[in-house]
PyMOL Python script that loads the backbone (N, CA, C, O; Angstrom):
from pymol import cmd

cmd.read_pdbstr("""\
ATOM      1  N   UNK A   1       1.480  11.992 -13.679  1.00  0.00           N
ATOM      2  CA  UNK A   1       1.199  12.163 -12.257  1.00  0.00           C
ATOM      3  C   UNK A   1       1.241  10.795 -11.578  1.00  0.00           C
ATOM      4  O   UNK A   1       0.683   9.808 -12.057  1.00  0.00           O
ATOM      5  N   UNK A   2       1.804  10.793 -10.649  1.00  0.00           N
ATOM      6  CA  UNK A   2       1.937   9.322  -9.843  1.00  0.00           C
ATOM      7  C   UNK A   2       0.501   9.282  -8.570  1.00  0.00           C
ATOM      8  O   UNK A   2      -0.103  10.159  -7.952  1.00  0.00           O
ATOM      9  N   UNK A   3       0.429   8.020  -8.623  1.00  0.00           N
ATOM     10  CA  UNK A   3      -0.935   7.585  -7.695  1.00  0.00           C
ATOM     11  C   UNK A   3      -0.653   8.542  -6.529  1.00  0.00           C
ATOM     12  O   UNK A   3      -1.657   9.184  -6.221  1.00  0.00           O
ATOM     13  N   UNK A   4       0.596   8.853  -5.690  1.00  0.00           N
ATOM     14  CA  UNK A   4       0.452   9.790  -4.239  1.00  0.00           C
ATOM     15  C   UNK A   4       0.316  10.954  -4.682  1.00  0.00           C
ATOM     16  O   UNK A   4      -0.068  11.798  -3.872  1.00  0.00           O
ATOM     17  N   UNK A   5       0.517  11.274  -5.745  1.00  0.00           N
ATOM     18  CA  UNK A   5       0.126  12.782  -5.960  1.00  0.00           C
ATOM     19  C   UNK A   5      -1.216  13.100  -5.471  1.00  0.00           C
ATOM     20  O   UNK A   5      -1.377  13.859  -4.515  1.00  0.00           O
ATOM     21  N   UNK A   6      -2.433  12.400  -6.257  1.00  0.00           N
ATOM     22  CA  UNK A   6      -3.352  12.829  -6.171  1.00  0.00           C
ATOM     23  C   UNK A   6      -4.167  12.794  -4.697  1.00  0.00           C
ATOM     24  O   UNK A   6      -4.542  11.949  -3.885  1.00  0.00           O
ATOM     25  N   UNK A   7      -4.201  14.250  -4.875  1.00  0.00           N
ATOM     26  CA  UNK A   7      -4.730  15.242  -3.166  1.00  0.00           C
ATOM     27  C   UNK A   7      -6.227  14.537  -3.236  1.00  0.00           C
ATOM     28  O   UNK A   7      -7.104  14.508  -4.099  1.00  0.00           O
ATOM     29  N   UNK A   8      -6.113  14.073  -2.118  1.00  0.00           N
ATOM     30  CA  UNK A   8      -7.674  13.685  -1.366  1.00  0.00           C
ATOM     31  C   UNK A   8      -7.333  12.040  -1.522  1.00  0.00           C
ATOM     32  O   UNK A   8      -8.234  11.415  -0.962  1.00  0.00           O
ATOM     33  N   UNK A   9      -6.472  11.272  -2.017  1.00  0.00           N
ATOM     34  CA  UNK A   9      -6.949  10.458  -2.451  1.00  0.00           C
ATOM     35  C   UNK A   9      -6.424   9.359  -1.362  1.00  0.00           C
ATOM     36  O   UNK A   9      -5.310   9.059  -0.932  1.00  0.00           O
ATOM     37  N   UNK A  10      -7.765   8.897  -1.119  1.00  0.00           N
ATOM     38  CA  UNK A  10      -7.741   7.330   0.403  1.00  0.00           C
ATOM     39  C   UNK A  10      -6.287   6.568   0.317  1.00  0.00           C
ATOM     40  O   UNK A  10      -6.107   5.804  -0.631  1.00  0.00           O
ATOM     41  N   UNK A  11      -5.441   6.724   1.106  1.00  0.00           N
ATOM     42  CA  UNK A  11      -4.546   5.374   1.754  1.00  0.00           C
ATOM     43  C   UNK A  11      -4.447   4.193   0.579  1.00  0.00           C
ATOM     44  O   UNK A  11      -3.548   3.829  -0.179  1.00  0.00           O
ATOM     45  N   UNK A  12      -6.433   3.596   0.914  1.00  0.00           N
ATOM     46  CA  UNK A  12      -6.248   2.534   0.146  1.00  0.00           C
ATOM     47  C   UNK A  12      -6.165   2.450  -1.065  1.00  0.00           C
ATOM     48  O   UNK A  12      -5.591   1.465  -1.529  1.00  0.00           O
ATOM     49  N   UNK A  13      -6.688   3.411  -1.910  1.00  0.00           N
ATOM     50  CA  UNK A  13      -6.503   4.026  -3.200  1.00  0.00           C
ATOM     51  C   UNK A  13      -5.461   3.583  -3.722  1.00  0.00           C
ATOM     52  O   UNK A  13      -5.292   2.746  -4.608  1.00  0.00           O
ATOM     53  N   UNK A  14      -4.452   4.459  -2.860  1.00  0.00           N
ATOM     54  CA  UNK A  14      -2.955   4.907  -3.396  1.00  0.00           C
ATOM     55  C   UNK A  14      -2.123   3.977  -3.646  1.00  0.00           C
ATOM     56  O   UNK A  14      -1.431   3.651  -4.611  1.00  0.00           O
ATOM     57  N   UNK A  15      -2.383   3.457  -2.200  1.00  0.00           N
ATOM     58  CA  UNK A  15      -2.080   1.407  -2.131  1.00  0.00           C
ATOM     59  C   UNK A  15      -2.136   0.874  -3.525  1.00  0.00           C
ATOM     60  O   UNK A  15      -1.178   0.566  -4.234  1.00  0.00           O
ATOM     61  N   UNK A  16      -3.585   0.804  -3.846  1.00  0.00           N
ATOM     62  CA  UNK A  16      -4.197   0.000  -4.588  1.00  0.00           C
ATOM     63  C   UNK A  16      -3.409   0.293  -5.924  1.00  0.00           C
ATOM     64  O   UNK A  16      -2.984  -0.689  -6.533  1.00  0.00           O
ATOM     65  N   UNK A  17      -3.205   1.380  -6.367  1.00  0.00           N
ATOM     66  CA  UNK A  17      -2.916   1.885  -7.495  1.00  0.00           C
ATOM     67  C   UNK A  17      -1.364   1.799  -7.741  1.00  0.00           C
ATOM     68  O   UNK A  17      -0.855   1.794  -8.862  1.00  0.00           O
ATOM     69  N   UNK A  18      -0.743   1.738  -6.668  1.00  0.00           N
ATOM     70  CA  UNK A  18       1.045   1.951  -6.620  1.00  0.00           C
ATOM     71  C   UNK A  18       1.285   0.159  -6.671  1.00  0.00           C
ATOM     72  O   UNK A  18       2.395  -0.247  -7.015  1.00  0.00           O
ATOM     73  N   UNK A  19       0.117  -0.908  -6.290  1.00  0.00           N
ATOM     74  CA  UNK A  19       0.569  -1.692  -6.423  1.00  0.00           C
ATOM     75  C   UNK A  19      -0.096  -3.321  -7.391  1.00  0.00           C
ATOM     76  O   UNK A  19      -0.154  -4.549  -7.315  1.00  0.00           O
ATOM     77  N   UNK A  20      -0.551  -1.891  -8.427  1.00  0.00           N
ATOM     78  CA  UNK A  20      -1.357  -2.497  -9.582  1.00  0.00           C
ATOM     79  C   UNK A  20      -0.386  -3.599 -10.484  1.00  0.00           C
ATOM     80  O   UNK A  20      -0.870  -4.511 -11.155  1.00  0.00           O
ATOM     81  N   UNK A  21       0.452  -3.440 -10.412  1.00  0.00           N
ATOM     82  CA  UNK A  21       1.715  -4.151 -11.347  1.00  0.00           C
ATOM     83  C   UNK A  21       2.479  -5.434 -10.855  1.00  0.00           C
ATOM     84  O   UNK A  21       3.152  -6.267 -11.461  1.00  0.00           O
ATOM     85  N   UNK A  22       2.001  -5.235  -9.050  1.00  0.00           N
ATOM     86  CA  UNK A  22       2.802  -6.357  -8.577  1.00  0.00           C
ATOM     87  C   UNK A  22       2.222  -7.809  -8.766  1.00  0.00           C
ATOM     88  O   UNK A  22       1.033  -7.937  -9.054  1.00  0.00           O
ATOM     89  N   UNK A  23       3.067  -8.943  -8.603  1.00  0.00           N
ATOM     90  CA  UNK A  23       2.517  -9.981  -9.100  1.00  0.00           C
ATOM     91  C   UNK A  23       2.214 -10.900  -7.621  1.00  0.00           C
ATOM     92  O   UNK A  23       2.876 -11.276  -6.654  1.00  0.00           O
ATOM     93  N   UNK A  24       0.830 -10.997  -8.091  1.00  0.00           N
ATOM     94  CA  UNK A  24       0.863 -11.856  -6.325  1.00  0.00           C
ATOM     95  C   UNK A  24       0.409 -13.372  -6.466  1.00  0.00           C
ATOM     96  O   UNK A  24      -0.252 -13.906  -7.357  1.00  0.00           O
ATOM     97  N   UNK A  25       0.902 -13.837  -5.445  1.00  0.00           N
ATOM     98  CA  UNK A  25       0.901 -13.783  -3.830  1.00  0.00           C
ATOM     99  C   UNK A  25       2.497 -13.149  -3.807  1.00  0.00           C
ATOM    100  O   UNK A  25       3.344 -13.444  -4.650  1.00  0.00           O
ATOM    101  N   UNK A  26       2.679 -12.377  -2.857  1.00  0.00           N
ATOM    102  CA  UNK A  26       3.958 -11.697  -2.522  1.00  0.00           C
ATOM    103  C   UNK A  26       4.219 -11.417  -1.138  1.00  0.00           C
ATOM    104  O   UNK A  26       3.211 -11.340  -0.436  1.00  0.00           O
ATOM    105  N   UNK A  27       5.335 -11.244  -0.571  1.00  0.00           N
ATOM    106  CA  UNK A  27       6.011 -10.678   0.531  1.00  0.00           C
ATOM    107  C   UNK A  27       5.771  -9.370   1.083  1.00  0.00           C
ATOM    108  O   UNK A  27       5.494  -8.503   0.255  1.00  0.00           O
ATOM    109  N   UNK A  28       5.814  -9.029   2.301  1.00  0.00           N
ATOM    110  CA  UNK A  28       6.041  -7.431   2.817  1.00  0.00           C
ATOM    111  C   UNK A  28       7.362  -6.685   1.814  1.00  0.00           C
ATOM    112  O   UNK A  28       7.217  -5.749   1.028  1.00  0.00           O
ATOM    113  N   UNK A  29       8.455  -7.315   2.086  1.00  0.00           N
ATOM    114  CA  UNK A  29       9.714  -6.895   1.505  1.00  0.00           C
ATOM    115  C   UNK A  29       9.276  -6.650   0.180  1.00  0.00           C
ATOM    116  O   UNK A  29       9.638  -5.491  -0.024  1.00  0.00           O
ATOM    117  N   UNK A  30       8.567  -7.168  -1.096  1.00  0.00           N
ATOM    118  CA  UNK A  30       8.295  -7.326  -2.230  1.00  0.00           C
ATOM    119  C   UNK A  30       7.323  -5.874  -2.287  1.00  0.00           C
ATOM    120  O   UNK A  30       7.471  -4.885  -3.004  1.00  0.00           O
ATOM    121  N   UNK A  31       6.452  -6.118  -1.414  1.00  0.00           N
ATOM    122  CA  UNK A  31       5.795  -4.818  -1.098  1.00  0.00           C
ATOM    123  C   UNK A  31       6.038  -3.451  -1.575  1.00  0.00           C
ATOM    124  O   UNK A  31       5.862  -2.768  -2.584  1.00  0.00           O
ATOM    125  N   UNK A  32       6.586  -3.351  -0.234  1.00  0.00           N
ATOM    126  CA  UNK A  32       7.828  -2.170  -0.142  1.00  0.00           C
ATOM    127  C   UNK A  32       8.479  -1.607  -1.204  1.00  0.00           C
ATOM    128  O   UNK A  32       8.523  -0.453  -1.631  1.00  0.00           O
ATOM    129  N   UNK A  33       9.030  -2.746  -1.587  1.00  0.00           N
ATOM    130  CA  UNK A  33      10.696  -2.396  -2.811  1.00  0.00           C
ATOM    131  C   UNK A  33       9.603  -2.100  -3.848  1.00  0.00           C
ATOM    132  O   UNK A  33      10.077  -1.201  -4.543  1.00  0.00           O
ATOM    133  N   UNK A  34       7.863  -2.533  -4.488  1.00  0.00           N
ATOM    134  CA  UNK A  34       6.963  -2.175  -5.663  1.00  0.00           C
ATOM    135  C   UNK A  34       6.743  -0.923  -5.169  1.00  0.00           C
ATOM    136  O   UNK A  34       6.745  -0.034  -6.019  1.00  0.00           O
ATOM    137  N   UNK A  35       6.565  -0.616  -4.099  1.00  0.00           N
ATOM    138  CA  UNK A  35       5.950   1.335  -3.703  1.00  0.00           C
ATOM    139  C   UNK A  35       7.000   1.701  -3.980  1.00  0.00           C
ATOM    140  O   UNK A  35       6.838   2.226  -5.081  1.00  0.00           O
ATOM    141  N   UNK A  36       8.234   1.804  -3.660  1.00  0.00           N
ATOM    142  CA  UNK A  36       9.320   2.656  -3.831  1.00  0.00           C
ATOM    143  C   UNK A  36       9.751   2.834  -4.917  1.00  0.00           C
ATOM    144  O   UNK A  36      10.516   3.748  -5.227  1.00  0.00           O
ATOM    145  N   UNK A  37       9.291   1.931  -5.687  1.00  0.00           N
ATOM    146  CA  UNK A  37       9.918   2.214  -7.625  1.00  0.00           C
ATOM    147  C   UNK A  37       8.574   3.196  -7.956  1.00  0.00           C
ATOM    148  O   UNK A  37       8.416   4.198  -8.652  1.00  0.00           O
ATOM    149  N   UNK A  38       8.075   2.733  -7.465  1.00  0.00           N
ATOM    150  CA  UNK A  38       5.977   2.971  -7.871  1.00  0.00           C
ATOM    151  C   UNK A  38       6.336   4.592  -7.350  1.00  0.00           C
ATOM    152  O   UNK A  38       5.452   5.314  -7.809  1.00  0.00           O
ATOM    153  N   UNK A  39       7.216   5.304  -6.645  1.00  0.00           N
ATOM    154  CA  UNK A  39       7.061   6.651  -6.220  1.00  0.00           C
ATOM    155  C   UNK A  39       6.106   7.045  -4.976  1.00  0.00           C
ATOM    156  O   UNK A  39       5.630   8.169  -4.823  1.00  0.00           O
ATOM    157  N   UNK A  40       5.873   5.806  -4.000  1.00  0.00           N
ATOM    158  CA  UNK A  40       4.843   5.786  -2.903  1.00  0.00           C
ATOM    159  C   UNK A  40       5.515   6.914  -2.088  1.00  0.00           C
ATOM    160  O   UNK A  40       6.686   6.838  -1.718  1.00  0.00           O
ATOM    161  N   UNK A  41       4.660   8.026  -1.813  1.00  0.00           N
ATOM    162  CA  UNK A  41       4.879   8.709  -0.470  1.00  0.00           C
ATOM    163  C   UNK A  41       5.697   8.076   0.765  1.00  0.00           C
ATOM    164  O   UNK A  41       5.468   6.905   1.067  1.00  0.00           O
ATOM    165  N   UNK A  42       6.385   8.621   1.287  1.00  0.00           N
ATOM    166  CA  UNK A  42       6.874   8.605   2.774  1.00  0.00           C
ATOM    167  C   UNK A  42       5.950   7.601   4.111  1.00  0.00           C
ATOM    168  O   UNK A  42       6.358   6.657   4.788  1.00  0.00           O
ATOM    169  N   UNK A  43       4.517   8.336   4.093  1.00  0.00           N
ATOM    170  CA  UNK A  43       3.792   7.949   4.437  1.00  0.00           C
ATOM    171  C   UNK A  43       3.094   6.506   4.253  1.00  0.00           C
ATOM    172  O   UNK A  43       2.619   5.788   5.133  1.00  0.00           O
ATOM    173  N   UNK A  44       3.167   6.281   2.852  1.00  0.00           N
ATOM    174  CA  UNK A  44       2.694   5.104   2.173  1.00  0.00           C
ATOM    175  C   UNK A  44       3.879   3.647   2.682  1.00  0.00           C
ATOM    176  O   UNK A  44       3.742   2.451   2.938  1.00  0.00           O
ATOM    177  N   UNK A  45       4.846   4.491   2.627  1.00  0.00           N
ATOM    178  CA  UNK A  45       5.946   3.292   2.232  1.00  0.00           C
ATOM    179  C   UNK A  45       6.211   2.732   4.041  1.00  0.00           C
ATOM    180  O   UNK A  45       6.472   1.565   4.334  1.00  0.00           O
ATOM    181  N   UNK A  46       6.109   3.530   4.756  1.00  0.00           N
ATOM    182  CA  UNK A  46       6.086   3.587   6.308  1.00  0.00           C
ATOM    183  C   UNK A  46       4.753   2.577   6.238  1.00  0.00           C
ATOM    184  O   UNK A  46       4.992   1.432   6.624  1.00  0.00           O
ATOM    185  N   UNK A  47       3.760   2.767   5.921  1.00  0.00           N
ATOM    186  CA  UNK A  47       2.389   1.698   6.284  1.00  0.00           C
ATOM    187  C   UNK A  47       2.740   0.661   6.196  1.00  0.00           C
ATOM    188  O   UNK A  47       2.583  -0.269   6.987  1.00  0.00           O
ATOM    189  N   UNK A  48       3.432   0.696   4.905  1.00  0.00           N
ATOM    190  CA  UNK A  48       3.698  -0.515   4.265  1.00  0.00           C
ATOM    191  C   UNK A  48       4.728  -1.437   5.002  1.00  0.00           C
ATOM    192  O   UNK A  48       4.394  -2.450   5.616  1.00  0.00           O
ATOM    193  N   UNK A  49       5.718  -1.088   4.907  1.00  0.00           N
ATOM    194  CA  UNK A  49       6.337  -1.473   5.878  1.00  0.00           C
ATOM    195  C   UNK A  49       6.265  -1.907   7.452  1.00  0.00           C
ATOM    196  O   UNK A  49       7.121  -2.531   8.080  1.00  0.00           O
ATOM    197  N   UNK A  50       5.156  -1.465   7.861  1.00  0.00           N
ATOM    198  CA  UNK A  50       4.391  -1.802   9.219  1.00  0.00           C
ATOM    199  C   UNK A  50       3.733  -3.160   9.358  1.00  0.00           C
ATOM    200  O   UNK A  50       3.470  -3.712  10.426  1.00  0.00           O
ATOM    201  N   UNK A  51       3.492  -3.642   8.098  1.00  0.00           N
ATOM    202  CA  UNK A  51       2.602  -4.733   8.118  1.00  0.00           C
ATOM    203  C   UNK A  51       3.934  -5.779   8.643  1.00  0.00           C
ATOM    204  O   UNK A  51       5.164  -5.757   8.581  1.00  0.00           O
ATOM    205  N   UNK A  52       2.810  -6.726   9.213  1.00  0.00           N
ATOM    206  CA  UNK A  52       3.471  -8.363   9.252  1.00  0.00           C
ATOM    207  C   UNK A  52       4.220  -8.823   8.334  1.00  0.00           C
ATOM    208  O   UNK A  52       3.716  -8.942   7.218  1.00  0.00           O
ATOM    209  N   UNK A  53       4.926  -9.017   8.436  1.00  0.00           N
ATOM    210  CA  UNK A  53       5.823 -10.327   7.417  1.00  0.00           C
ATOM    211  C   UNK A  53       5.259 -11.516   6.945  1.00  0.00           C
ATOM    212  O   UNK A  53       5.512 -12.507   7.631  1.00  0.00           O
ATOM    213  N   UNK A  54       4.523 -11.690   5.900  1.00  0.00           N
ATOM    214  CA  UNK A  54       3.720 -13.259   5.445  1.00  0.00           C
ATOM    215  C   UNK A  54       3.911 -12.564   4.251  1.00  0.00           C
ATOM    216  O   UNK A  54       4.425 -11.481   3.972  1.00  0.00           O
ATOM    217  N   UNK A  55       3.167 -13.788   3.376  1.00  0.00           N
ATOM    218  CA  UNK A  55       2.722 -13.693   2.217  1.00  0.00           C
ATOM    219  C   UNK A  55       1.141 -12.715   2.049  1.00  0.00           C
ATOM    220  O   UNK A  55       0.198 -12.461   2.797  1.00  0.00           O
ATOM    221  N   UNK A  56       1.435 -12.456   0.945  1.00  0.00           N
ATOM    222  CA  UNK A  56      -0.311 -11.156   0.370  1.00  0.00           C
ATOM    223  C   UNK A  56      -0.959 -11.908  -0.522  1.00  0.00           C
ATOM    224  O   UNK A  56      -0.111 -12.543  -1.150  1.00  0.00           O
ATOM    225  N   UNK A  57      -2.077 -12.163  -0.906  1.00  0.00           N
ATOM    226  CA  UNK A  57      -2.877 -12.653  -1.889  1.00  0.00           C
ATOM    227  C   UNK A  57      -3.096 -11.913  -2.810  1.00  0.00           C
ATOM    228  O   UNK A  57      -2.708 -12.220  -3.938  1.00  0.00           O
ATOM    229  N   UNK A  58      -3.696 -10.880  -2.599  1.00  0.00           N
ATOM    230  CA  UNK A  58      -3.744  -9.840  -3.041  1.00  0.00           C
ATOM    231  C   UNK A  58      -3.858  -8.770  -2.538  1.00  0.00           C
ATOM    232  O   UNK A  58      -3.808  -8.759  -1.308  1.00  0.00           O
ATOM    233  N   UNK A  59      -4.093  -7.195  -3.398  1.00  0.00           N
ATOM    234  CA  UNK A  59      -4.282  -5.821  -3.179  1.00  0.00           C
ATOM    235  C   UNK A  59      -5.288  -5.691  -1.691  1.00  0.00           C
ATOM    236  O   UNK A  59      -4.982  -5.205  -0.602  1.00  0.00           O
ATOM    237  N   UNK A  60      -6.422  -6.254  -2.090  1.00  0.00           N
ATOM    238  CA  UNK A  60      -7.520  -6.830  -0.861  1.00  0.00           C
ATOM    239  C   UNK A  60      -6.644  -6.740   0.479  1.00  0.00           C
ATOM    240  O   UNK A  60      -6.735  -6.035   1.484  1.00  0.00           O
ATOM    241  N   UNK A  61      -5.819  -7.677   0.103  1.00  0.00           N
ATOM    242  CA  UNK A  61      -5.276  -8.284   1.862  1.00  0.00           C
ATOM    243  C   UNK A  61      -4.597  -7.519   2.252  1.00  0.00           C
ATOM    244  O   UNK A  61      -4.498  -7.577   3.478  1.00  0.00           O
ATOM    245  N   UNK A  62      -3.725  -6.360   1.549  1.00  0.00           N
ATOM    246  CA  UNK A  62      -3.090  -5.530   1.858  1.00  0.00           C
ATOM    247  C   UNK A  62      -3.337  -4.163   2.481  1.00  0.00           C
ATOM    248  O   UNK A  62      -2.639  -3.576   3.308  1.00  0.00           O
ATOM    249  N   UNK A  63      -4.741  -3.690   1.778  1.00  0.00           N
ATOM    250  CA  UNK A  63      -5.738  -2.684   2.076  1.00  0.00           C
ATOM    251  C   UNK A  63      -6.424  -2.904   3.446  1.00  0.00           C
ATOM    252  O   UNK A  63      -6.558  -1.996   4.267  1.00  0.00           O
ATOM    253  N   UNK A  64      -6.809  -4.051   3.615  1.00  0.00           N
ATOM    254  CA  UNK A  64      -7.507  -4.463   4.721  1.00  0.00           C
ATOM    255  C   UNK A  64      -6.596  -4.220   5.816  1.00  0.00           C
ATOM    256  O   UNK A  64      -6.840  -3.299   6.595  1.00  0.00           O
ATOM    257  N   UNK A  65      -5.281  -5.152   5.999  1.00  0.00           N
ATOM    258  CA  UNK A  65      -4.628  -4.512   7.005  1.00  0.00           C
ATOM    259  C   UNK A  65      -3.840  -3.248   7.171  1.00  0.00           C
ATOM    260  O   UNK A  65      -3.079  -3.023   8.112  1.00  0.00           O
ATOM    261  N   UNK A  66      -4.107  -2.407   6.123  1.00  0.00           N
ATOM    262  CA  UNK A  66      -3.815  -1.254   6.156  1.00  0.00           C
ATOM    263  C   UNK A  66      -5.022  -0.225   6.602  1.00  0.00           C
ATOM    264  O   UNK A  66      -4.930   0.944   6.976  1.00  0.00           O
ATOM    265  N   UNK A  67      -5.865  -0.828   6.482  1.00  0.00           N
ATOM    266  CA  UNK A  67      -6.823   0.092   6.672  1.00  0.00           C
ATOM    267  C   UNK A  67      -7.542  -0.077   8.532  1.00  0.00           C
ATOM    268  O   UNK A  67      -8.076   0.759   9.261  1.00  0.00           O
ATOM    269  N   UNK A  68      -7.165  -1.771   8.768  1.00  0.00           N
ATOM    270  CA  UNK A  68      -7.047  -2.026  10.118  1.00  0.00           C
ATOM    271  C   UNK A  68      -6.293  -1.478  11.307  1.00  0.00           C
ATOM    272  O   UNK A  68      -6.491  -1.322  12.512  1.00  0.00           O
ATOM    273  N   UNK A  69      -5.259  -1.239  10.351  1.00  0.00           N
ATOM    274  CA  UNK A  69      -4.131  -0.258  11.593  1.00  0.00           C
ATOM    275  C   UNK A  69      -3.968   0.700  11.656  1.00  0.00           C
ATOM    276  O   UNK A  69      -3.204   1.132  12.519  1.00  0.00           O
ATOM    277  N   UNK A  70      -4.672   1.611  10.679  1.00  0.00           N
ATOM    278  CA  UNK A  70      -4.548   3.314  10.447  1.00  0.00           C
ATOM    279  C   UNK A  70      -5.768   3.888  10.784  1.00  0.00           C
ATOM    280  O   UNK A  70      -5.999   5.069  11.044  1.00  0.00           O
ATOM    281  N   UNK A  71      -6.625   2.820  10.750  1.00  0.00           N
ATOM    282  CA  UNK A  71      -8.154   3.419  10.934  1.00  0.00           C
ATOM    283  C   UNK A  71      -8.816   4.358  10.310  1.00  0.00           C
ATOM    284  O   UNK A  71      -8.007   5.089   9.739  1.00  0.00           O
ATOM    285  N   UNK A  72      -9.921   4.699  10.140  1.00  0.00           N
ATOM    286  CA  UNK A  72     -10.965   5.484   9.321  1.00  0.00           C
ATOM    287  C   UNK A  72     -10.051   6.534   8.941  1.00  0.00           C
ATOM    288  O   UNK A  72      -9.977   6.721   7.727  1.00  0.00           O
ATOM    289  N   UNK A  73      -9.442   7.156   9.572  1.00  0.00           N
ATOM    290  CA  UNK A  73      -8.897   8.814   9.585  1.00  0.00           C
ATOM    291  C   UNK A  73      -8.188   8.546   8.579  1.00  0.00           C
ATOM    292  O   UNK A  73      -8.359   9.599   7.966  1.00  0.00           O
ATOM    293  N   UNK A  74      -7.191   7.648   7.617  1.00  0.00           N
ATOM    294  CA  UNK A  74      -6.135   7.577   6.933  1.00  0.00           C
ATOM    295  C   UNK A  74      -7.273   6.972   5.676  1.00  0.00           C
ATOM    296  O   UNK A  74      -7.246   7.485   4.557  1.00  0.00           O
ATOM    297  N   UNK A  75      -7.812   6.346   5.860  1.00  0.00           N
ATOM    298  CA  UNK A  75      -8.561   5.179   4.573  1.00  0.00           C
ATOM    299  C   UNK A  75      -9.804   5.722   4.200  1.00  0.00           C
ATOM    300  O   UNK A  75     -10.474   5.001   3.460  1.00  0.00           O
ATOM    301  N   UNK A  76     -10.476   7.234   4.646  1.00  0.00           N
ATOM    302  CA  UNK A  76     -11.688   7.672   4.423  1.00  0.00           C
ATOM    303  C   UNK A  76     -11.110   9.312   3.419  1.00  0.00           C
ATOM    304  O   UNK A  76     -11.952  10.093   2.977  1.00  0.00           O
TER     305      UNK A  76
END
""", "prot")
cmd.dss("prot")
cmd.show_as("cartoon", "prot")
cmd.util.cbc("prot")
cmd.orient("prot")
């Protein structure tokens, strides 16, 4: 079963889990191209892709502004 499968499960979760493997500090683009092998939802890969263009530190920094721009309704 891949991390978007699982029903109910938070934004940041899914995030978190689809992008357990990547090696950071990393890119948006780097991002992206790890969800899409990773099997990220439609939805997921669209967030993702929304973010700014910089570098990520980590999972943290990624969640945060994901969870900043989607608000409670997507990350709860």
């Amino acid at each position: 079963m891949t991390a978007s499968a699982i029903p109910g499960e938070s934004i940041d979760l899914q995030i978190a889990d689809l992008l357990g493997e990547v090696q950071f500090p990393t890119n948006k683009d780097a991002l992206v191209d790890a969800a899409r092998e990773a099997g990220a939802s439609n939805e997921v890969l669209s967030m993702l892709d929304g973010l700014p263009e910089q570098d990520y530190a980590d999972v943290g920094s990624v969640t945060r502004l994901v969870s900043g721009n989607y608000g409670p309704g997507l990350s709860g």
